[in-house]
N, C-alpha and C positions, 0 to 999 in steps of 0.2 A: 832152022835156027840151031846154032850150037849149044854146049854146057850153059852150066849156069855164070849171070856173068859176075863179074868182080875189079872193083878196083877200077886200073887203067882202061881193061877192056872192054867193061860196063861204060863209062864215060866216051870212049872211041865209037862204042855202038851205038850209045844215046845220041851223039851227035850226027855221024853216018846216016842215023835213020829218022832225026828230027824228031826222038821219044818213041818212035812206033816200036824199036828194042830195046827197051830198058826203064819205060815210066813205068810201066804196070811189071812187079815184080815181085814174085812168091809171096802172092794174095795181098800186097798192098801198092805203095803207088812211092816215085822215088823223083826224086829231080836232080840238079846239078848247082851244086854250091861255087863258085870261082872266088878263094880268098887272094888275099895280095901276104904273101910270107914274109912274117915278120924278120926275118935274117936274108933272107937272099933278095924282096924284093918281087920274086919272080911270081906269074899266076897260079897257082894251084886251083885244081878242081876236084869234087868231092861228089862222087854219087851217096845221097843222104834219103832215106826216108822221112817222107812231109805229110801234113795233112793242112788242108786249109783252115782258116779261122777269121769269115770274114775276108776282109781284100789280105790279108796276110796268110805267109807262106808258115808252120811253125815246123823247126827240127830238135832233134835231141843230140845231146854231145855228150854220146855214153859212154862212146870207146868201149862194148862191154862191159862197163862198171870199171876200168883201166883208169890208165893215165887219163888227163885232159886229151881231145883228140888236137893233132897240129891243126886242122880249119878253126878251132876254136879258140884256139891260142891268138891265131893269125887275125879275127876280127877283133879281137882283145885288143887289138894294135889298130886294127883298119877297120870302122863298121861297114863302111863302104864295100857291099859285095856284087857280083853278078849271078845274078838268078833263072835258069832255063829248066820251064816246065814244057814237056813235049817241044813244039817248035817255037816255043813263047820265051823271050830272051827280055829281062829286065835290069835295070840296077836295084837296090834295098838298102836299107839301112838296116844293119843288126843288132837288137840287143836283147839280154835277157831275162826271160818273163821276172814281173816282178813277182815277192810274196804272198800277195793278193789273189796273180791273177794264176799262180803256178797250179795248184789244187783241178783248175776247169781242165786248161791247157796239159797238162798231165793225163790226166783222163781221157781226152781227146788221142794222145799219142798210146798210149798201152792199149787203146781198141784199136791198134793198127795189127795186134796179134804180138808185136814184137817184146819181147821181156823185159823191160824196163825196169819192173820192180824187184827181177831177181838182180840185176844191173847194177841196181842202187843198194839192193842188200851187200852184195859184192863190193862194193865201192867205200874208198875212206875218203869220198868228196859228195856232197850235195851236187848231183847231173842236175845240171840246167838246161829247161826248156829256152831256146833260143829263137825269138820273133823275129823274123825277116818283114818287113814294112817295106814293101815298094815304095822306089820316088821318081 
């Protein structure tokens, strides 16, 4: 196996190998987002770190504490996503977590290892956990 992956090449691998290179990665677990882009139309896909919740998939739209990332702009517009965990290819419906449920779901995602809440410190927006609902 090569470097580590990223971006484009992550997503080429993930598909190539049906997740066997690219779901389990640097000690957690990642899947494949497909939004529809809000300006061009066209499919974008997005290797994101997930954790399950129940029959739902959940991610974070941290961009590093950045901008809003473009996937999440893009379901802002379209919920309607495609979802491939390993060889498991689904459609969802996206929205995000409410205020209620964000505190569990939060918690669930920073025990991925990943720094979420140095993320948020960084950050001059509220990151929202985002529920992918299969349909």
């Amino acid at each position: 196996m090569g470097g580590p992956l990223f971006g484009q090449e992550h997503v080429d691998r993930y598909r190539e190998t049906a997740g066997e290179e690219g779901h389990d990665w640097q000690g957690t677990t990642v899947l494949l987002l497909t939004t529809t882009g809000r300006k061009s139309g066209e499919k974008r896909t997005t290797p994101l770190i997930y954790q399950r919740h129940g029959d739902d998939f959940l991610v974070v739209a941290s961009n590093g504490g950045g901008n809003p990332p473009g996937w999440f702009l893009n379901l802002q517009d379209d919920p309607i996503v495609a979802v491939q965990v390993k060889a498991d290819h689904h459609t969802a419906r996206a929205r995000v977590a409410t205020a209620e449920e964000k505190p569990e779901l939060w918690r669930i995602m920073t025990a991925t290892g990943t720094p979420y809440d140095e993320f948020q410190v960084k950050a001059d927006r509220e990151i929202p956990v985002v529920v992918l609902e299969p349909s």
